[in-house]
N, C-alpha and C positions, 0 to 999 in steps of 0.2 A: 469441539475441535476435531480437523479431521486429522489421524494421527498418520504421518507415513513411517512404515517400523526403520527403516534406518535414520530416525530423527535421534533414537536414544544414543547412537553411537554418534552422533556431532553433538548431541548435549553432553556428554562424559568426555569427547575431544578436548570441547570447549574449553568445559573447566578444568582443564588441566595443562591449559596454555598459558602464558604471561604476557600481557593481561589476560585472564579470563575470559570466555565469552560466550554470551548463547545469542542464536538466532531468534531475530526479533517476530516471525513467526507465533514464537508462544505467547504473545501478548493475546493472541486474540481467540482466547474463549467467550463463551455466551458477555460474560462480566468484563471481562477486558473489552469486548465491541460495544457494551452498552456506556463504557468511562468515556472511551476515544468519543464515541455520537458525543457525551458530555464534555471535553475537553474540544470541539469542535464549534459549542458554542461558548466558550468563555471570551472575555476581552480582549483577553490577550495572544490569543489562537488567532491570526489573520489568517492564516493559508484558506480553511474552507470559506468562508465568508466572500474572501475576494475571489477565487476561484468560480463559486457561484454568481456574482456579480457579475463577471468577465462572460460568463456564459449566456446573462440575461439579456445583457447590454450588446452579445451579439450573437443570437441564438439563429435568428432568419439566416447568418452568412453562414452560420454552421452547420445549418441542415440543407443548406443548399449544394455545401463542398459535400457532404456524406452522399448524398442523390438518394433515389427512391430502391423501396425493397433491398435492403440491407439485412444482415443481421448481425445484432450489434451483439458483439463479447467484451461483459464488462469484468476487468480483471482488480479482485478487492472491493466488491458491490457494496460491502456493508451495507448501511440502511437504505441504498441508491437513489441519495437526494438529490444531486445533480442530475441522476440519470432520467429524474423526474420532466426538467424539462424537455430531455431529448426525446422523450415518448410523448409525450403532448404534442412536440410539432414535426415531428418525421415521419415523414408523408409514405402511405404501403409500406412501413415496415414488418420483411418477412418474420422475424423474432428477436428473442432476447434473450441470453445467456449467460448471466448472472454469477460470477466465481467467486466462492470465499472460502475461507480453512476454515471459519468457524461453520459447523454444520449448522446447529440449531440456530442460529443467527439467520443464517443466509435464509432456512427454512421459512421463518415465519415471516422475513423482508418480502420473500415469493409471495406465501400466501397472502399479505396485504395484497402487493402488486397487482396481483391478480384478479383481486376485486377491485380496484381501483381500475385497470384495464384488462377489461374482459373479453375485451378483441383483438388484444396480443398473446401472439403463444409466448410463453416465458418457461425457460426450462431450467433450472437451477441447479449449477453444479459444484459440488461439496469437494474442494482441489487445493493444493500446494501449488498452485500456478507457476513456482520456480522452478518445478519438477517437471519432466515431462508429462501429460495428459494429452484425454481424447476430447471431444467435442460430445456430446452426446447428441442423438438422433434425431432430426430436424424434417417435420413432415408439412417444410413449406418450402415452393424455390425460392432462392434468395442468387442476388445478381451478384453480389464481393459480401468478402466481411470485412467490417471497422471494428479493430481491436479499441475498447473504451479503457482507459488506466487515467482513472480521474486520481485527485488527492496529493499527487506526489510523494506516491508510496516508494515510487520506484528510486527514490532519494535514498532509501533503505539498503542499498547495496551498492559496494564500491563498485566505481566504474567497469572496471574488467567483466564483472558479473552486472551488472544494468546492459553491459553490450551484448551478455549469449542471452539476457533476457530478451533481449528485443531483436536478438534473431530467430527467437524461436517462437516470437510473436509474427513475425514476419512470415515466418514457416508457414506458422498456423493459417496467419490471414490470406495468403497463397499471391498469384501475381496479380490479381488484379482487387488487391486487399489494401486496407489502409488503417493508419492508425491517428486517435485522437488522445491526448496526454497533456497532462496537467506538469507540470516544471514548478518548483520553489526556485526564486530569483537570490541571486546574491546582494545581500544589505547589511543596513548599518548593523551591526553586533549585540549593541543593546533590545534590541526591536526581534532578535532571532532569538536571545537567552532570555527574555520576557512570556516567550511562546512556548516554552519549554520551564521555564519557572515560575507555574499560574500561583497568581496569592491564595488563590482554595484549596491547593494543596493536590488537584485531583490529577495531575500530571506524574504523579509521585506516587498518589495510590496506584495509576494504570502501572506505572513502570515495578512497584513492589508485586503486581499482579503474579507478573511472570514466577516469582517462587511461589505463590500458591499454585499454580498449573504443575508447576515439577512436582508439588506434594499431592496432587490429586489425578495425574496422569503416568505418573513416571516414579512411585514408590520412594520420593526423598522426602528429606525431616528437615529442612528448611523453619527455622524459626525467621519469622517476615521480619517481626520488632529489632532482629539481630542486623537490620540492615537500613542505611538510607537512601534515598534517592540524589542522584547530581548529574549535573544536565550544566554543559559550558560548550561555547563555539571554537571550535580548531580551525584559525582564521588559515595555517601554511592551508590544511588539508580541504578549506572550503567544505567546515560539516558540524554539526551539531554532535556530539555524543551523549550519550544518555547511560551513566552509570548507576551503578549498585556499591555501595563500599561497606564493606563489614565493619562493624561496631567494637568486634574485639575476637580475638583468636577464639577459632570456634571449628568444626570438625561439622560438615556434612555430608551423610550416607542418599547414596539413588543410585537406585538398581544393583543393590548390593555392593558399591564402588564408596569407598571414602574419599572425600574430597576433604584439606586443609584449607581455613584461611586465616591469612594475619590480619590484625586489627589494621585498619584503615587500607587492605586490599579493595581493590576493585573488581567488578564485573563489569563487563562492555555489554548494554543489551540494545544498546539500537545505535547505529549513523544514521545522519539524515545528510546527506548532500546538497548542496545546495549550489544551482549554474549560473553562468548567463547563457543566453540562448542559443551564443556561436557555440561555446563550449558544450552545450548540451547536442546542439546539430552533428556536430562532429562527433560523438559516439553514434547516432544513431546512422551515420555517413554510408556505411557499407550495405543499409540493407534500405530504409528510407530515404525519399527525398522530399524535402521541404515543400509546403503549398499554402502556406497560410499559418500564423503567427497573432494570437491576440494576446495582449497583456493590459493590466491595470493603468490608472494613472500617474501610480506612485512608482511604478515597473517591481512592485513586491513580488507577483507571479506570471505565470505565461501560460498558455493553451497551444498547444501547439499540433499542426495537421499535415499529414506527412503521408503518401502514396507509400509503398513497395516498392524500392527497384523494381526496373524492368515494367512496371504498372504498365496496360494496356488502357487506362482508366481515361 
């Protein structure tokens, strides 16, 4: 995991606000990135499954709007299985850019890649993507960049914060840059708290992950068994939440900081947002403009492609 040092002072803010909370960021060590690849393929997880569908079903229109000699930055590569098809058929692509916070994750997803295709530069960068960063050094021309944010990760942060993220994707991909994004759709309730409460239980380990990370990164005594997993949909606020509730009054030390908690407190460790499409256009308003729109049958998720203001594209 890659660690940014002012993370320990939002994890100590956190928990010590009401409700509690940590950034869902620390889910994803080496073990957290290898559950979610596992909780991606259960039954009851549709987001990747359909999202991958949606790409197969129209890959030719999508690398047709991307055009030739790109380079593509994909923001939360993890294992980069969708990103799989877009290297298959995108024709002179100048490179590939691969972001994740888990270092050793990201690492060895490169080194497949890379054997897998050996005629693309792939540059792999170990980043907090919500943080400012650089691009690292690119020794091929490339015409625009397409920002890639497959997944609907970017469901993870309240709107206010999804919209300086996607300005500063925008930043990044410059004016004649564009971006390709995956969207979770708004649905029936039962169908969203199913996805998030797999019968294997493995949604529950990922999300009990996060206090081994605090206990192996960040110096706290986190007993895991002192806590369970709860995941329910907030129909006002359009989002999934994913808690932690403590099992019974219990006292935990990190970074030399005591934290209290009372039996049946909670921790907040992830939102997951959930749009429809106008509602999703409309954040991205001030800095993209709309070019293409694919979604499912069932309109479970959406794909969505979007120039840059101002694009000369």
């Amino acid at each position: 995991m890659n660690i940014d040092p002012s993370l320990s002072d939002e994890i100590i803010s956190g928990l010590k606000k009401n409700p509690k909370q940590l950034p869902p960021k620390l889910f994803y060590d080496e073990k957290g990135s290898k559950l979610f690849e596992q909780i991606s393929e259960l039954d009851e997880y549709y987001p990747t499954r359909t999202e991958l569908k949606i790409m197969e079903d129209n890959i030719e229109e999508i690398v047709s709007a991307l055009g030739e000699k790109i380079l593509l930055v994909e923001f939360g590569s993890g294992s980069s299985l969708k990103t799989r098809l877009l290297l298959d058929h995108l024709k002179n692509l100048s490179g590939y850019v691969p972001i994740d916070i888990s270092s050793d994750h990201l690492i060895q997803s490169a080194e497949k890649l890379k054997k897998e295709y050996p005629y693309i530069k792939i540059y792999p960068l170990a980043a907090d993507f919500t943080l400012p960063f650089q691009l690292p050094a690119v020794d091929h021309d490339f015409n625009n960049i397409c920002a890639y944010y497959p997944g609907s990760s970017i469901g993870n942060l309240t709107p206010e914060k999804a919209k300086l993220l996607l300005k500063r994707i925008s930043d990044l991909a410059g004016s004649d840059g564009s971006l390709l994004i995956g969207i979770d759709l708004i649905k029936d309730k039962r169908i969203l708290e199913a996805a998030y409460n797999d019968s294997k239980g493995i949604t529950a380990e990922f999300n009990l992950n996060i206090l081994n990370n605090l206990n192996k990164f960040f110096n706290a005594d986190f007993q895991v068994r002192n806590f369970r997993h709860y995941a329910f949909y907030n129909e006002e606020e359009c989002r999934i939440e994913m808690h932690l509730v403590s099992k019974d009054d219990q006292i935990v030390k990190i970074n030399g900081n005591e934290i209290q908690f009372s039996k049946d407190e909670h921790i907040v460790t992830e939102y997951s947002y959930k749009y429809s499409v106008e509602s999703f256009i409309k954040i991205c308003s001030d800095y993209f403009s709309l070019r293409k729109c694919w979604t499912d049958s069932n309109n479970y998720f959406a794909v969505i492609y979007a120039y840059v203001i101002n694009s000369s594209v």
